[in-house]
C-alpha distance (Angstrom), angle and dihedral (degrees) to the residues before:
residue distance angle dihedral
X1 . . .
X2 3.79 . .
X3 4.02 88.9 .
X4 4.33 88.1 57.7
X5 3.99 88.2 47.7
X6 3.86 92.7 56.9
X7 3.60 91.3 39.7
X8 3.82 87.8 48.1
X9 3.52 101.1 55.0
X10 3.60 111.9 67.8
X11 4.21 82.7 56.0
X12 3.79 85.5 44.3
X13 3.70 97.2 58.8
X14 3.74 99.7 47.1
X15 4.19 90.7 50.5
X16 3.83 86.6 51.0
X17 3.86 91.3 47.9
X18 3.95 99.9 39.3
X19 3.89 89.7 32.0
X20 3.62 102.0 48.5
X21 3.86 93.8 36.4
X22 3.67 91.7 64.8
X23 4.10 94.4 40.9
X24 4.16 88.3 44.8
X25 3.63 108.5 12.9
X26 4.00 122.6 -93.8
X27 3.89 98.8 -76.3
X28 3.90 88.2 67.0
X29 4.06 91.6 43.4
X30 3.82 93.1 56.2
X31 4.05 91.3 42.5
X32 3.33 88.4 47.5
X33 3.95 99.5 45.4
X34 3.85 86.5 41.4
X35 4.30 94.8 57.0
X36 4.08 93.9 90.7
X37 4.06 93.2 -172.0
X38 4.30 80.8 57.4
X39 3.96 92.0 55.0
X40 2.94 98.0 42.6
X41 4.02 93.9 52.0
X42 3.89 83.5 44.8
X43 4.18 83.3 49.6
X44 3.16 94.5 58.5
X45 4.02 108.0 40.3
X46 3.88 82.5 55.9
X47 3.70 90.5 50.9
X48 3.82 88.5 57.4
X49 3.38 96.1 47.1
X50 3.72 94.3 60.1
X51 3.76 91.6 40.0
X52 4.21 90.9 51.1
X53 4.09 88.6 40.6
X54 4.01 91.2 47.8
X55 4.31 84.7 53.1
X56 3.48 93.3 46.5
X57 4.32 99.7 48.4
X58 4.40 85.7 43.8
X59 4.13 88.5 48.2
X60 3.46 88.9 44.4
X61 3.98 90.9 44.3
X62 4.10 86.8 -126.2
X63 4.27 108.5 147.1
X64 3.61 110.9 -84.5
């Protein structure tokens, strides 16, 4: 998992910046994008996503 969280976080920090800038204006983005305990929180809850979605579609027999 730790190779997926470092691979993650580059996409993670512009989604916080772009994403948040437009929900809270573009101070809170770049704060946001610039906290690097945040991404990598936000890293990692993505990575287990994928991981628990990828289990689920092979259980299920679903193309994966």
């Amino acid at each position: 998992m730790g190779d997926n969280v470092v691979a993650l976080t580059p996409f993670v920090r512009i989604v916080l910046r772009y994403g948040a800038g437009v929900i809270l204006g573009l101070e809170a983005g770049n704060i946001l994008a610039g906290d690097p305990d945040l991404v990598l929180a936000v890293a990692m809850a993505l990575s287990l996503i994928a991981e628990r979605a990828y289990a689920i579609a092979k259980r299920k027999g679903l193309p994966t």
